[in-house]
matplotlib code that plots the C-alpha trace (Angstrom):
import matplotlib.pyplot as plt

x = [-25.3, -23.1, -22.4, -18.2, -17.2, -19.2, -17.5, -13.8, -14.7, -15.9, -12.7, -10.5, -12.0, -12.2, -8.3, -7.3, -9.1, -7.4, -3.9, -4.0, -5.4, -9.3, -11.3, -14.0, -14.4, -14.0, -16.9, -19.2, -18.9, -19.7, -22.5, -23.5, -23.4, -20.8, -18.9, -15.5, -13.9, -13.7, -10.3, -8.6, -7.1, -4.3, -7.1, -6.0, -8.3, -8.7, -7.3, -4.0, -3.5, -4.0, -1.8, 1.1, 0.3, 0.5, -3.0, -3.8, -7.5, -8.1, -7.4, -9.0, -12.6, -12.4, -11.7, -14.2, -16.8, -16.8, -16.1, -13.8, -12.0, -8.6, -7.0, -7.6, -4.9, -3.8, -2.8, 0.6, -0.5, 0.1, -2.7, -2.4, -0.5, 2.2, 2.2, 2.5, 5.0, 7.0, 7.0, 7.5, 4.0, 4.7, 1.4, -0.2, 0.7, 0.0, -3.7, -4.2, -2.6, -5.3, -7.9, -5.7, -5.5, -9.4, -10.6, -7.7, -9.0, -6.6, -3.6, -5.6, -9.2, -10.0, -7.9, -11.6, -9.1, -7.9, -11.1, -12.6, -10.0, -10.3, -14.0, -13.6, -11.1, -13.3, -16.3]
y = [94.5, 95.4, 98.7, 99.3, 99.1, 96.3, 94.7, 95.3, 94.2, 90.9, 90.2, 90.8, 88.4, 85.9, 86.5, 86.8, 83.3, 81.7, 83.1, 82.4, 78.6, 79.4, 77.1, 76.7, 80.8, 80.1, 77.2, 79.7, 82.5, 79.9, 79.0, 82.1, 82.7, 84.5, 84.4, 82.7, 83.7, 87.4, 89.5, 91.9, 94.8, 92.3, 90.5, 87.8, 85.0, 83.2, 79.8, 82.1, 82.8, 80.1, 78.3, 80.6, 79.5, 76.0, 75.5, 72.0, 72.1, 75.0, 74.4, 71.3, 73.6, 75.6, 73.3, 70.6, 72.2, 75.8, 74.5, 77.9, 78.6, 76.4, 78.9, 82.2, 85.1, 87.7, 90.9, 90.1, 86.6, 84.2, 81.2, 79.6, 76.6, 79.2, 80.7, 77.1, 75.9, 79.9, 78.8, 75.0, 73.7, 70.5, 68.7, 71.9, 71.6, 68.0, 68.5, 71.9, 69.8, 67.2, 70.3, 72.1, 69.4, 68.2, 72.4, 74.2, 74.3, 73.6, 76.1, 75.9, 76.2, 76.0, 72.1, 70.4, 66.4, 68.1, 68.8, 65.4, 63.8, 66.0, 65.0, 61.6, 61.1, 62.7, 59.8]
z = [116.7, 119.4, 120.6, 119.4, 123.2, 123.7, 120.4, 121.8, 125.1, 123.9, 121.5, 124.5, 126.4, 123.9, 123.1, 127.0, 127.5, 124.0, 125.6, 129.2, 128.3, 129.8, 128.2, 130.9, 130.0, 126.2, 126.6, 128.4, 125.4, 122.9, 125.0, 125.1, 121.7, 121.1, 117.7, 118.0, 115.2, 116.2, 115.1, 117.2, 115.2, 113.6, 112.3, 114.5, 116.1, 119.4, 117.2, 116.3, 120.1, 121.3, 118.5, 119.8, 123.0, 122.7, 124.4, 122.3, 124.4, 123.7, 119.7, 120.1, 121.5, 119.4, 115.9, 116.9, 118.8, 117.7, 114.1, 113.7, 109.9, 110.9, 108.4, 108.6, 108.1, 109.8, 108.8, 108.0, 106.3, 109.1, 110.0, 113.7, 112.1, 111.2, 115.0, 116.5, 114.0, 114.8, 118.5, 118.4, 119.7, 117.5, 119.0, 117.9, 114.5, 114.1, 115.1, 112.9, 110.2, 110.0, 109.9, 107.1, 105.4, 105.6, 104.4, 102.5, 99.1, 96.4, 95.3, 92.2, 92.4, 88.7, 89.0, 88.9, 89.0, 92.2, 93.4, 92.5, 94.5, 97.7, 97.9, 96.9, 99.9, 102.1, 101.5]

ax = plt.figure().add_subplot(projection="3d")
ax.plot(x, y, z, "-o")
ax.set_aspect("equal")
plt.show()
């Protein structure tokens, strides 16, 4: 484990790159193992950033390559599909949409029909 100033050095980074667009830098912490699904003190992720952003390659990394939780939650209940819908990245939304979509599970997890045919649509 990571010393604590180690740990908030490395979240930083990872958020800076998410928010400025970097993802030649965001490629290289993967790389180098880093985890990309880090939270600042907000509990907010490099996909949340960089949803707010509007950086579609960088959602795109960090989706299909980094295979980050598309829906995570921040502390006041917002997931990067909220942030880019909040700021208007429409292309953004569109491609988090096909993630939600594909991993959300059900409003009701005890619906087993509902279930059934989230599985079956994904053969």
């Amino acid at each position: 484990m990571l010393p604590l100033m180690d740990m908030v050095k490395s979240v930083i980074n990872l958020l800076f790159a998410a928010y400025t667009g970097d993802a030649s830098a965001l490629r290289r912490f993967a790389l180098s193992s880093m985890d990309m699904e880090q939270r600042d003190y907000d509990s907010r992720t490099a996909l949340h950033v960089a949803a707010a952003e509007g950086h579609t390659e960088v959602v795109r990394f960090l989706l299909e390559a980094c295979k980050v939780n598309p829906v995570p939650r921040d502390r006041w209940g917002n997931t990067p599909m909220d942030e880019a819908v909040h700021f208007g990245h429409h292309d953004v939304v569109t491609m988090l949409q096909s993630y939600h979509d594909k991993y959300s599970p059900p409003a009701d997890a005890n619906d087993k029909e509902s279930v059934e045919n989230n599985l079956d649509s994904l053969l």
